[in-house]
C-alpha positions in Angstrom: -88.7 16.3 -26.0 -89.1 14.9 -22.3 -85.7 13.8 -21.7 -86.1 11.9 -18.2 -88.4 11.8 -15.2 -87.2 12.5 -11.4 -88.4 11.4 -8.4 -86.9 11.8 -5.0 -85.6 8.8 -5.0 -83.1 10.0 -7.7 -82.7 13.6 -7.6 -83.3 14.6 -3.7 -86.2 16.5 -2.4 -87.5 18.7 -5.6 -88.2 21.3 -3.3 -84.8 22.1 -2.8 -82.6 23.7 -5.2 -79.8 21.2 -5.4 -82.0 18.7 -6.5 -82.4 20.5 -10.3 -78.4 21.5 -10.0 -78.5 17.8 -9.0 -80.9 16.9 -12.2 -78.8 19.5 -14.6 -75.9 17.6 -14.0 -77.6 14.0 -15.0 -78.7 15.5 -18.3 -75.2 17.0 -19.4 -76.8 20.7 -18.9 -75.4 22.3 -15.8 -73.9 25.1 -17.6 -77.4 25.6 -19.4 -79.9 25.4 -16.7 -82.4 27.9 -18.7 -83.0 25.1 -21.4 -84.5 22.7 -19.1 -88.5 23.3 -18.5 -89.7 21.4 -15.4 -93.0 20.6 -15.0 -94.9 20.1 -11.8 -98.0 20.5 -9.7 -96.6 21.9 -6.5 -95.7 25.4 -5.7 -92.9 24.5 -3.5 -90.9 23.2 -6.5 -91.9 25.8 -8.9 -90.0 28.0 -6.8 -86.8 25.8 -6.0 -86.5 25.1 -9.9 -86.9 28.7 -11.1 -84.0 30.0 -7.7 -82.0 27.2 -9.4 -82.5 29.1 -12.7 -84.7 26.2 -14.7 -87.7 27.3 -16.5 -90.8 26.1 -15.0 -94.8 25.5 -15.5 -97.2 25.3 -12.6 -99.7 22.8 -14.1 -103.1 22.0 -12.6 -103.8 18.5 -12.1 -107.5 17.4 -11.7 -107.6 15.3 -8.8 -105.3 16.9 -6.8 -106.0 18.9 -3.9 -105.3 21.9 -4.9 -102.7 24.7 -3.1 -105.0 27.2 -3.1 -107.7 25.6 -1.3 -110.3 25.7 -3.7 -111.8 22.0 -5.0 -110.6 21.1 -8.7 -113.8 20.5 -11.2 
């Protein structure tokens, strides 16, 4: 169930740590951190979510540039 969507605006910069405490909070989980999976594109917030001890998945976006410098098909 996706139970909200974030954007800086709301929650901070996601590639911080204290945005998904931040985010935890807003949903009424920030004593269960583990049963939130974030979902995002950017390797800099994979690793800020998962230090702040949310699950994560690195998806791969067609379109985007992607981080490892090789072009998306």
């Amino acid at each position: 169930m996706i139970s909200g969507y974030f954007d800086p605006a709301s929650c901070g910069s996601k590639t911080q740590k204290t945005s998904y405490e931040e985010i935890a909070l807003s949903l009424g989980l920030s004593e269960s951190l583990n049963e939130i999976v974030f979902f995002t594109d950017l390797k800099d917030e994979v690793v800020a979510a998962i230090e702040a001890g949310i699950r994560c998945v690195h998806v791969d976006r067609p379109g985007n540039v992607p981080e490892d410098g090789r072009a998306h098909v």
